[in-house]
GUBATOR-971821 format. One line per 3 residues: number of its first residue (from 1); for each residue x, y, z of C-alpha. Coordinates in nm, 3 decimals. Layout:
! residues N
NUM) X:Y:Z ~ ...
***
This chain:
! residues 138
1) 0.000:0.000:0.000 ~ 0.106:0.350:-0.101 ~ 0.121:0.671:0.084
4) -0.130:0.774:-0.213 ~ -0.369:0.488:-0.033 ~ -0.384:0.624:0.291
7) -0.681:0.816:0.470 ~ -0.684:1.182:0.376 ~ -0.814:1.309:0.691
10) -0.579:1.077:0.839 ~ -0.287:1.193:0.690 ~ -0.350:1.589:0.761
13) -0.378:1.496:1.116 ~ -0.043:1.382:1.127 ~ 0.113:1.663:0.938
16) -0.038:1.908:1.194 ~ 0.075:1.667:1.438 ~ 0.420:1.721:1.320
19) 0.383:2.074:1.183 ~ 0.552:2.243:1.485 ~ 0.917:2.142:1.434
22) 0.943:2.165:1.073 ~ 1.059:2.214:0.873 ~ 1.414:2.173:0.989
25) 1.761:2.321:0.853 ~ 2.099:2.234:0.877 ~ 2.279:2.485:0.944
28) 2.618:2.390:0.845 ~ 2.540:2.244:0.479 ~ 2.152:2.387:0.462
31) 2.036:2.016:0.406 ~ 1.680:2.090:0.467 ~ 1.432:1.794:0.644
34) 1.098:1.835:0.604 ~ 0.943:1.615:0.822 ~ 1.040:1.366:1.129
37) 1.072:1.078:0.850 ~ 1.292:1.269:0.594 ~ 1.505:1.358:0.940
40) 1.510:0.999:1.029 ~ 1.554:0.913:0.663 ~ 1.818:1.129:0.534
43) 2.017:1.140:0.891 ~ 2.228:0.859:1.091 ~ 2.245:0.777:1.396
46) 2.541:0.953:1.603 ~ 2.647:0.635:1.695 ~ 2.593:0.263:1.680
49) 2.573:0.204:2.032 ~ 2.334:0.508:2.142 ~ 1.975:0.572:1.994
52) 2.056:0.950:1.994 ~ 1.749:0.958:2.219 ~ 1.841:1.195:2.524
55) 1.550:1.296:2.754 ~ 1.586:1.640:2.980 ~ 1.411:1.870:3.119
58) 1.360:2.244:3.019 ~ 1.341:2.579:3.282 ~ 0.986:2.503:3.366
61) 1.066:2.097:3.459 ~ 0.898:1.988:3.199 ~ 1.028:1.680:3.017
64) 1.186:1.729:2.645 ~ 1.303:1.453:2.443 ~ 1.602:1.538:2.211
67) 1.652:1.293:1.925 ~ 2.036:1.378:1.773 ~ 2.127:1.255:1.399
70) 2.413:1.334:1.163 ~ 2.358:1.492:0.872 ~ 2.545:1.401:0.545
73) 2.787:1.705:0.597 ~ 2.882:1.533:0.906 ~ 2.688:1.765:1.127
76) 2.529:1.676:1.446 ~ 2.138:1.773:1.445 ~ 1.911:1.769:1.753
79) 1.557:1.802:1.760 ~ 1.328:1.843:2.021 ~ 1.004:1.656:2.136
82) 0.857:1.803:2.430 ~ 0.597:1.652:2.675 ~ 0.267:1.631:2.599
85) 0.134:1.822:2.877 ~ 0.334:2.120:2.801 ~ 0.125:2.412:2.736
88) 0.233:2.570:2.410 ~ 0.190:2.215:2.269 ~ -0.208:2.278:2.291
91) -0.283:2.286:1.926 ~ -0.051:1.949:1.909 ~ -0.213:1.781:2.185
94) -0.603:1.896:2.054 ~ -0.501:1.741:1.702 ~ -0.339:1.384:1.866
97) -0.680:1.347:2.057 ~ -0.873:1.409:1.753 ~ -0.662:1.185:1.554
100) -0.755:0.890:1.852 ~ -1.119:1.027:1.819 ~ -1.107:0.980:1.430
103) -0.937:0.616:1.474 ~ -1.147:0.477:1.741 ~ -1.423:0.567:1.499
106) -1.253:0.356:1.236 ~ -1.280:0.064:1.479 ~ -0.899:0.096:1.635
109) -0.827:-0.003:1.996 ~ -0.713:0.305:2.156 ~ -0.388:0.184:2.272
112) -0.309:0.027:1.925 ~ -0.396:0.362:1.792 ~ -0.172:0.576:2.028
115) 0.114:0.325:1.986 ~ 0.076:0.380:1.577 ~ 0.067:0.747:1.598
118) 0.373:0.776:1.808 ~ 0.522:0.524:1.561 ~ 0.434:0.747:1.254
121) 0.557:1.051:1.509 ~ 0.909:0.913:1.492 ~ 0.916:0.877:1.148
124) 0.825:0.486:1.146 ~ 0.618:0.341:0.896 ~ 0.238:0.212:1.035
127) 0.085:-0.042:0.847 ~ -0.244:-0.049:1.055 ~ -0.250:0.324:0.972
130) -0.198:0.267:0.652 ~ -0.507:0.042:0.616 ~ -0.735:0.304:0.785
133) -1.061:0.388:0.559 ~ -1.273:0.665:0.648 ~ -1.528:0.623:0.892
136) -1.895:0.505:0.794 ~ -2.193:0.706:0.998 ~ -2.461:0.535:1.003
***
């Protein structure tokens, strides 16, 4: 199944989902990454024995993830995922709950459907998503 296949409304949840941090620039070479997959794509991982995943805290204690790749210049990138409760992720959080709204209506288990999202998040592919129809109303 192609990306083509996929739900619409399906897939412009996840682009707002994922909106907030990109597009992102390297700012050594200017490689540009549009999204977390072309990141996770087009990057490697610092090193073979690490997942590059780091997780922190910011000023206000909240908890950040930072996810560091290489870019092809050699370049190490870092982006940053922050918790879900944090409050200038509202617009994120509103569209991730509509998203689970949207696939519980399709008939997917909640958890099944968080786990997928956070999958397609990272930049992993989802076959369950990817077999998502639209929603009948009856």
């Amino acid at each position: 199944m192609t990306g083509a296949d996929w739900d619409p409304k399906l897939v412009a949840g996840l682009r707002a989902l994922a909106e907030a941090s990109f597009p992102k620039r390297c700012i050594r070479c200017g490689a540009v990454y549009e999204d977390v997959q072309d990141y996770v794509q087009r990057t490697a991982a610092v090193s073979s024995i690490h997942s590059g995943l780091k997780q922190s805290g910011d000023d206000d204690v909240r908890t950040i993830m930072e996810l560091f790749r290489t870019c092809a210049c050699g370049s190490t990138l870092m982006d940053l995922f922050r918790d879900r409760r944090d409050e200038s992720g509202a617009a994120r959080r509103r569209c991730f709950a509509e998203l689970l709204a949207y696939l519980a209506d399709a008939g997917l288990d909640d958890a099944v459907a968080r786990a997928e999202l956070f999958k397609v998040m990272r930049g992993e592919d989802s076959e369950t998503l990817a077999r998502i129809r639209s929603p009948r109303k009856t």
